[in-house]
C-alpha positions as CSV (number, residue, x, y, z in Angstrom):
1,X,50.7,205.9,259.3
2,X,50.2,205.1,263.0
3,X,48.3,207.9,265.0
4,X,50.4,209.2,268.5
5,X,46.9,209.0,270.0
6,X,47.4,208.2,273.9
7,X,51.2,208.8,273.8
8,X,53.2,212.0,275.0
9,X,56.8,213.1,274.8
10,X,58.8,213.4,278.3
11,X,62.2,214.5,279.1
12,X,64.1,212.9,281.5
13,X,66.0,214.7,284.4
14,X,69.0,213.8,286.4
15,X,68.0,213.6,290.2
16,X,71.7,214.8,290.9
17,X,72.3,217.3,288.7
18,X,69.6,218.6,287.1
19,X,70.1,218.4,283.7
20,X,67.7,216.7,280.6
21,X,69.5,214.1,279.5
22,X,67.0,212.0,277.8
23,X,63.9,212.1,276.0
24,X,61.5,209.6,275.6
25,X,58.0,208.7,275.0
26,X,55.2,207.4,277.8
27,X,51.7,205.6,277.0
28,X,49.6,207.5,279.2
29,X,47.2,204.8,279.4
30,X,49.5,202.1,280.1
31,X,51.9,204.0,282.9
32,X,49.7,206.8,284.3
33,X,52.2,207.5,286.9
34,X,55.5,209.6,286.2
35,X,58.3,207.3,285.4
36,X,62.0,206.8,287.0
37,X,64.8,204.6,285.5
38,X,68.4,204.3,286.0
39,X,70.0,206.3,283.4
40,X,73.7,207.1,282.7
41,X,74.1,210.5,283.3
42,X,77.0,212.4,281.0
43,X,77.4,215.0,283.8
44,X,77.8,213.0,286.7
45,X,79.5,210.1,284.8
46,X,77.4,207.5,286.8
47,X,74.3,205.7,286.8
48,X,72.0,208.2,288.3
49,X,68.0,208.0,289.1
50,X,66.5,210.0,286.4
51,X,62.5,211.2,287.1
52,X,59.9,212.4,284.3
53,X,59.4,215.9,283.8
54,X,56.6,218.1,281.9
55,X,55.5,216.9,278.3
56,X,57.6,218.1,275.9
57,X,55.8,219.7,272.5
């Protein structure tokens, strides 16, 4: 089985609304900065900015 090693679990936030949408995983190695994509966003019902927020266990 492959090891988790350098990789951590994130939620992803709406920048609109607030709410955790999506959660993902980040190679901490490979993006050491906090990510933000373009997520659909149930709430909203629109393409929304949606920012990294603290690991998730």
């Amino acid at each position: 089985m492959a090891k988790r090693g350098n990789r951590l679990i994130i939620g992803l936030v709406c920048s609109v609304c607030g709410q955790v949408n999506y959660i993902t995983e980040r190679n901490k190695v490979n993006t050491p900065d906090k990510l933000v994509l373009k997520k659909y966003c149930p709430h909203c019902k629109k393409r929304t900015e949606h920012k990294e927020t603290q690991k998730l266990k």
